[in-house]
C-alpha positions as CSV (number, residue, x, y, z in Angstrom):
1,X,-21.4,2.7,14.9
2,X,-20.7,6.1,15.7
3,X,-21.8,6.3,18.9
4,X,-20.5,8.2,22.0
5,X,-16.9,9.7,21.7
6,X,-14.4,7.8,23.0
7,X,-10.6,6.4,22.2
8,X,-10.5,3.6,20.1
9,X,-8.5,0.5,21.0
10,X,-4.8,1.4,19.7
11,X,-4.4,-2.3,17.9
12,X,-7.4,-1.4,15.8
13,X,-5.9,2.0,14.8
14,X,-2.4,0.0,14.1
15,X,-4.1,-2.4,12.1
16,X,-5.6,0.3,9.7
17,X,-2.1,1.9,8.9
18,X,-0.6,-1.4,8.5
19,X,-3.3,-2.1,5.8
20,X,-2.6,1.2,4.4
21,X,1.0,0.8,4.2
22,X,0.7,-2.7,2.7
23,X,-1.5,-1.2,0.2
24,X,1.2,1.6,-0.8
25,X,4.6,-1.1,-0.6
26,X,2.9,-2.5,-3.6
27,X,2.7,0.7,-6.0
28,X,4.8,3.5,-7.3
29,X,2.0,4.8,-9.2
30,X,2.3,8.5,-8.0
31,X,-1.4,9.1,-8.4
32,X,-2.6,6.4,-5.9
33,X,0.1,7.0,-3.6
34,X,-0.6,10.7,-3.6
35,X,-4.6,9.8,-2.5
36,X,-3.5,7.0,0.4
37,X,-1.3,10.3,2.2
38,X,-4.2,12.3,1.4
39,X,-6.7,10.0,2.9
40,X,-4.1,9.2,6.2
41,X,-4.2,12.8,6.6
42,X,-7.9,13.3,6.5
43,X,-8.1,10.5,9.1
44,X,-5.7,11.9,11.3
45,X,-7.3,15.2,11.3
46,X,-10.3,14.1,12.2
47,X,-9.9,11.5,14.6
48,X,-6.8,12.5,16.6
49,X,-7.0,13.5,20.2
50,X,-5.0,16.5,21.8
51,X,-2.7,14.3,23.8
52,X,1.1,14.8,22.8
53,X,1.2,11.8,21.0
54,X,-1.3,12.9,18.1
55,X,1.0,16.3,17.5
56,X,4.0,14.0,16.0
57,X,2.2,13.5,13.1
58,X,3.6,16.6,10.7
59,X,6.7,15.8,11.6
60,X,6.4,12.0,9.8
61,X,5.1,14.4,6.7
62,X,8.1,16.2,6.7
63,X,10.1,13.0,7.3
64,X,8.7,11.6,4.2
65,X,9.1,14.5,2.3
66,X,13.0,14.1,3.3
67,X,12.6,10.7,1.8
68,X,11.3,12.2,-1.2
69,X,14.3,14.3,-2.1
70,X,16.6,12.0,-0.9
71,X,15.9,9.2,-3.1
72,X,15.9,11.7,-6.0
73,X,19.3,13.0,-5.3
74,X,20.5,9.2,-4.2
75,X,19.5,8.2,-8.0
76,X,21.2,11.7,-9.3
77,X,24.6,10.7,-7.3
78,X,24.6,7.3,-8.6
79,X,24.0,8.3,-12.3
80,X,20.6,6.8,-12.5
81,X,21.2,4.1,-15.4
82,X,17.7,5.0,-17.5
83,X,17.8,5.8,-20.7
84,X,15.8,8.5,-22.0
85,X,15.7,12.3,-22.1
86,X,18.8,14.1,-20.3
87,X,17.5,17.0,-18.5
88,X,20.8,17.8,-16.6
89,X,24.6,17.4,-17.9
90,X,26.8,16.2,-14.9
91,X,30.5,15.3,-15.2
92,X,30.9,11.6,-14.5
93,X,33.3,10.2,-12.1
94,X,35.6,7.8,-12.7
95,X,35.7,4.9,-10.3
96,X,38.0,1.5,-10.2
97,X,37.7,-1.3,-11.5
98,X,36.7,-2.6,-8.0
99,X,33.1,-1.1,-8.1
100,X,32.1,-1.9,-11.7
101,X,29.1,-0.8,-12.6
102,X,28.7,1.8,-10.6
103,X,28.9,5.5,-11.6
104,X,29.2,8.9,-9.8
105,X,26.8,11.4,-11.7
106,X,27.0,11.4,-15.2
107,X,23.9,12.8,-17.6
108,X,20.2,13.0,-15.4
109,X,17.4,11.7,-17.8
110,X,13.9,12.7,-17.0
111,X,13.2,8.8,-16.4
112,X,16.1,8.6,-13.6
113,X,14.3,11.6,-12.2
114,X,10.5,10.1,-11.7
115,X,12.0,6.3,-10.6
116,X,13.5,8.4,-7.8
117,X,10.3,10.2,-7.1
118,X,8.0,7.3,-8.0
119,X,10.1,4.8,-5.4
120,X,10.8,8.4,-2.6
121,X,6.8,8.5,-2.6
122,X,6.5,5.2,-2.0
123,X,8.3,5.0,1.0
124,X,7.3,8.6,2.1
125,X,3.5,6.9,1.9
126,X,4.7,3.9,4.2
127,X,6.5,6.5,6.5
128,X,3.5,8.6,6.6
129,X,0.9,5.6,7.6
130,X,3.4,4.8,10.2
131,X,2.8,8.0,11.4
132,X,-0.9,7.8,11.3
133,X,-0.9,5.0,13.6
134,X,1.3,6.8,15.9
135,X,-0.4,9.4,16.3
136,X,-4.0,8.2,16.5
137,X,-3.2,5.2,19.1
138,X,-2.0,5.8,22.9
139,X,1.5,3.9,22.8
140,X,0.8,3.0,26.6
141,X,-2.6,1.6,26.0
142,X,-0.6,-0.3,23.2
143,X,1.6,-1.8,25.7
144,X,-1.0,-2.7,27.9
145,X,-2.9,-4.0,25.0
146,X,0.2,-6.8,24.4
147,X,0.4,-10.4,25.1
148,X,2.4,-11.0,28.2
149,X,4.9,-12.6,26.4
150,X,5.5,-9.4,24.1
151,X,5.9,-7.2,27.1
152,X,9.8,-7.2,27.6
153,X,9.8,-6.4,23.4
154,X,6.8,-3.8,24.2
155,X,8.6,-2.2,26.9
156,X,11.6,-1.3,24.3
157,X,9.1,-0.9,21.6
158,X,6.8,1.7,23.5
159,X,9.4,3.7,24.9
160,X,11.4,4.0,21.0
161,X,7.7,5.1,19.7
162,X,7.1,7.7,22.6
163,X,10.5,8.8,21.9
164,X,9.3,11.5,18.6
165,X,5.5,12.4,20.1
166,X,7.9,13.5,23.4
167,X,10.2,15.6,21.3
168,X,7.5,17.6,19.7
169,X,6.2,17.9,23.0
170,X,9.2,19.4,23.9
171,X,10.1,21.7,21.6
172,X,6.7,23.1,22.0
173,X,7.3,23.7,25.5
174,X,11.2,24.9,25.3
175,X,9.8,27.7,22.6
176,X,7.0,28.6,25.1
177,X,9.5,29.1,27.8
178,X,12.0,30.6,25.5
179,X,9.6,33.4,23.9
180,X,9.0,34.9,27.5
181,X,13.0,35.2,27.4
182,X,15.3,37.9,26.0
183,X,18.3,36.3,24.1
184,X,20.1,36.2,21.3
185,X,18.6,36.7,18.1
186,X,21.0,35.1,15.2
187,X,19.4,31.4,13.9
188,X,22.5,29.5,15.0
189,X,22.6,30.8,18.7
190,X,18.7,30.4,19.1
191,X,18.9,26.7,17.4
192,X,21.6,26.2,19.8
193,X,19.7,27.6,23.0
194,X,16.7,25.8,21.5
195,X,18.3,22.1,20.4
196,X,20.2,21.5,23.9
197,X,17.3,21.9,26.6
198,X,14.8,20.0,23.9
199,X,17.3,16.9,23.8
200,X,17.6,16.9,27.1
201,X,13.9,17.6,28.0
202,X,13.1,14.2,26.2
203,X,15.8,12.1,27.0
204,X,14.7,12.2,30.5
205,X,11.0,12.0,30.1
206,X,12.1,8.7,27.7
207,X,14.0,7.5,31.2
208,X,11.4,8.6,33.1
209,X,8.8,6.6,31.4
210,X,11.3,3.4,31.4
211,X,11.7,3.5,34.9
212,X,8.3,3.9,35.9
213,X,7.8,0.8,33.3
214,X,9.8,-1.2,34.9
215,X,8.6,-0.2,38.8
216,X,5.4,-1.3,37.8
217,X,6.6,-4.8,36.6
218,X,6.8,-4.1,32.5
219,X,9.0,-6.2,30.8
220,X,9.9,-9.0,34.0
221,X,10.0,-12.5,32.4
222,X,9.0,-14.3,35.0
223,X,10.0,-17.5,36.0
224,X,11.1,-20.5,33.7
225,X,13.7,-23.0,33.5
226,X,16.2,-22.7,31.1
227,X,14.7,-25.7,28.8
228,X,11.3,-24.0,28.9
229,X,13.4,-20.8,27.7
230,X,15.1,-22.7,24.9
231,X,11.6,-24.2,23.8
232,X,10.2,-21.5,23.4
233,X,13.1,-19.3,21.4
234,X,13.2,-22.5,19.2
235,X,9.7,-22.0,18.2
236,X,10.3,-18.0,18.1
237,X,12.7,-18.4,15.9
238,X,11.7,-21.3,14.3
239,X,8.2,-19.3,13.1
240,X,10.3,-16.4,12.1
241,X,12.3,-18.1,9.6
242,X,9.2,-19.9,8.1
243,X,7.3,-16.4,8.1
244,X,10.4,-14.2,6.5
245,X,10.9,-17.1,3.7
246,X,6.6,-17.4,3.3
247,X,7.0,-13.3,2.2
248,X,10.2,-13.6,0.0
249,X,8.6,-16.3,-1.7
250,X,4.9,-14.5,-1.7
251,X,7.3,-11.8,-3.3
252,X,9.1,-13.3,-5.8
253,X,7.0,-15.1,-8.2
254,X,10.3,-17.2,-9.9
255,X,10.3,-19.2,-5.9
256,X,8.5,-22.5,-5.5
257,X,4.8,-21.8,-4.8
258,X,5.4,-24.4,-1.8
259,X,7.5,-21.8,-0.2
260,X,4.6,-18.8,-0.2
261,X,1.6,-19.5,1.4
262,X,2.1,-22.9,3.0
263,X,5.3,-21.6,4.7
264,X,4.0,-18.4,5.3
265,X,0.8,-19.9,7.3
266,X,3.0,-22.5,9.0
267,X,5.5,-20.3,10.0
268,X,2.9,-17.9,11.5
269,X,1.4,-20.9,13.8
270,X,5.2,-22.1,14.9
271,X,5.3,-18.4,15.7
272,X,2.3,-18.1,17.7
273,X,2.6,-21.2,19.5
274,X,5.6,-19.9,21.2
275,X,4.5,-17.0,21.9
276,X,1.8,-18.7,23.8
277,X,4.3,-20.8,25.8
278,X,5.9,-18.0,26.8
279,X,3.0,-16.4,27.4
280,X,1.8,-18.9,30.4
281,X,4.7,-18.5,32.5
282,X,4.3,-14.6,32.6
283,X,1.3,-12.8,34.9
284,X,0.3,-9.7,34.1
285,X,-3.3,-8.2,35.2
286,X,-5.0,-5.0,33.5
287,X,-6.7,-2.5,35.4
288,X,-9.5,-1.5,33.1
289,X,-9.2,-3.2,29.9
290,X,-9.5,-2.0,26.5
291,X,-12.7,-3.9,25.1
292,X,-13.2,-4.4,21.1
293,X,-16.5,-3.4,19.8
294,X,-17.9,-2.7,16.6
295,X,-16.1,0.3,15.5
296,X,-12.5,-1.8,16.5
297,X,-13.7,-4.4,14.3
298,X,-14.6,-1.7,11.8
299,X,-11.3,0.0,11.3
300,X,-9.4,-3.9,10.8
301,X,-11.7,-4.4,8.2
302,X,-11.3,-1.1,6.4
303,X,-7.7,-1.5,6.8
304,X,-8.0,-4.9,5.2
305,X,-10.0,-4.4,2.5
306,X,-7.5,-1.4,1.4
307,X,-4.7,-3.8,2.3
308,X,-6.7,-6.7,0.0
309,X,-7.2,-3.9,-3.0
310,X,-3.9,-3.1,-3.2
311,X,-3.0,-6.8,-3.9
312,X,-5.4,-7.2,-6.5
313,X,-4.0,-3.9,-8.7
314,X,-0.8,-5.2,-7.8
315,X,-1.4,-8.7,-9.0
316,X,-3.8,-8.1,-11.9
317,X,-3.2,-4.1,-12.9
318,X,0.5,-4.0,-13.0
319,X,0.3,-1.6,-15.9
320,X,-1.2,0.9,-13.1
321,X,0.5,-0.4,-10.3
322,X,3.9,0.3,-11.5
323,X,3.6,2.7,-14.4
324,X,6.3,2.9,-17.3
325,X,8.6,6.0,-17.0
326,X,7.9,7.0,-20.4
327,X,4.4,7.6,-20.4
328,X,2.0,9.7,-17.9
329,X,0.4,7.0,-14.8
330,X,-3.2,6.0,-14.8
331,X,-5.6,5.0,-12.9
332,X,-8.2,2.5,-12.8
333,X,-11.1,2.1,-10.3
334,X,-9.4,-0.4,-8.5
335,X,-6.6,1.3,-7.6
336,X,-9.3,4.4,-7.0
337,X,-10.7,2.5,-4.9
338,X,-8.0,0.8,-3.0
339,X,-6.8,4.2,-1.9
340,X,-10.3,6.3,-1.2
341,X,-11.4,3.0,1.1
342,X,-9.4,4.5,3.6
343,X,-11.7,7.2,4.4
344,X,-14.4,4.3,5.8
345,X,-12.5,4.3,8.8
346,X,-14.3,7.9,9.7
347,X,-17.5,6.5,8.9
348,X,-17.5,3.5,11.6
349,X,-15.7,5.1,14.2
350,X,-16.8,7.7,17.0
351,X,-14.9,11.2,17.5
352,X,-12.1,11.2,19.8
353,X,-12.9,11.2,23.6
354,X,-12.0,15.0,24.6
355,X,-8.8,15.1,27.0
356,X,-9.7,15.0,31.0
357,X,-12.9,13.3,30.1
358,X,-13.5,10.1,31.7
359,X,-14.0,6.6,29.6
């Protein structure tokens, strides 16, 4: 499956994370959560190009790591409410009788401390897979990759993702520029002299790439009448709402199991259908297509099968998918293995094409 290198399709790549990310929404055992950023960041590693894109990728570490101590200090503010072990002695504030049941400070028990970690690493995981899959896939290839009736969504969509991969492009270049410079020396001038060219650098590459977007025809609706239109938001809409209530209800096990799946699967069809109304009214040709092959097909299916593992721990290990506060997390094989399946997406895919090489 290997094969020659070369870029895989950028859905594929999305695909995987979004398994990943699925898998880690449905844990806050620290353990497993710990291995699924470990094994994102072996993937990355090894399988991103040198394009600006694929440098973005420490700063979605660091972003989860803000995350992290954020939700720690978020539970420390609003006094927690565990019982257990008090580790730290704050003064509580009073509050009125307005917000009842909520507290400023007040004692910090251990068990106030690791739900803030357990649920910070949990979203830092998510944050961190969404990462992944920016910095493995070619946001432009993605966009070209869309259905034509996604394409004024894409256009907005492709230009907020390129938004981060540019900035680290820029501050890379600004420093370069900078260090062949004489200036001022003190950390608050040289942010300043730093922060101002950097924002500026990528607000107008950001314009720059939405212009050039829409010279080229990205994001034109084409032509309908105003009842085709309405049609097909109806049915937009119409499969959002059945798709939104499918998940709460898939969710929350105390909602009518005739709410889950059925109205997940038909709100998913409504959905589709309209998408494939709107779809016939807008032209679009591709020059060079992105083709799936077997390593595309590869990557879905690791992503799923991590996706699928984390399901089954979460449905049948909940003991190790959400660990008590009182005692030390474990961790079965299924949860071992819902996190280490990640690293299959190395074994069926081919190294990255190298930059200026042709496809």
């Amino acid at each position: 499956m290997l094969g020659l290198p070369r870029d895989l399709h950028p859905v594929a790549w999305w695909l995987w994370a979004i398994g990943l990310a699925a898998a880690a929404s449905m844990t806050t055992n620290p353990f497993v959560l710990l291995m699924i950023v470990g094994v994102v960041a072996v993937v990355v590693t090894l399988r991103r190009t040198d394009h600006p894109w694929a440098r973005s990728f420490r700063f979605y570490v660091w972003l989860g790591v803000a995350a992290v101590v954020l939700r720690v200090l978020w539970r420390v503010v609003l006094g927690g409410g565990y019982p257990g072990d008090v580790v730290l002695e704050l003064p509580e504030v009073p509050l009125p009788d307005v917000v009842r049941g909520v507290t400023l400070l007040g004692p910090v028990t251990r068990e106030t401390l690791l739900a803030g970690l357990y649920d910070g690493l949990r979203l830092a995981a998510i944050v961190i897979c969404v990462g992944a899959a920016n910095s493995l896939a070619n946001p432009k290839r993605l966009l070209r990759s869309l259905p034509p009736a996604l394409y004024e969504i894409g256009t907005a969509l492709v230009v907020a993702v390129t938004v981060l991969p540019q900035l680290t492009q820029s501050i890379q270049r600004v420093r370069a520029a900078q260090a062949l410079r004489a200036g001022d020396t003190g950390r608050v001038r040289r942010l300043r002299r730093l922060l101002v060219p950097v924002l500026e650098d990528t607000f107008d590459r950001s314009l720059a790439l939405a212009a050039g977007m829409d010279t080229r025809g990205y994001g034109r609706a084409g032509s309908a009448t105003p009842a085709q239109r309405r049609v097909t938001g109806a049915l937009v809409l119409a499969g959002l709402f059945g798709t939104v209530v499918g998940v709460y209800a898939l969710l929350d096990q105390t909602a009518p199991r005739v709410l889950a799946l059925p109205m997940l699967g038909v709100g998913v069809v409504v959905a589709v259908l309209g998408l494939v109304n709107a779809g016939r009214r807008v032209q679009r040709t591709v020059y060079r297509p992105d083709r799936w092959r077997a390593a595309e097909v590869g990557v879905v299916a690791v992503g799923v099968v991590v996706g699928v593992l984390g399901w089954w721990v979460n449905r049948y290990q909940p003991a190790i998918a959400y660990p008590a506060l009182t005692a030390a997390p474990a961790v079965s094989l299924g949860a071992l293995l819902a996190a280490v399946a990640g690293l299959l997406a190395i074994a069926v895919t081919p190294p990255p094409r190298a930059p200026g090489v042709p496809r």
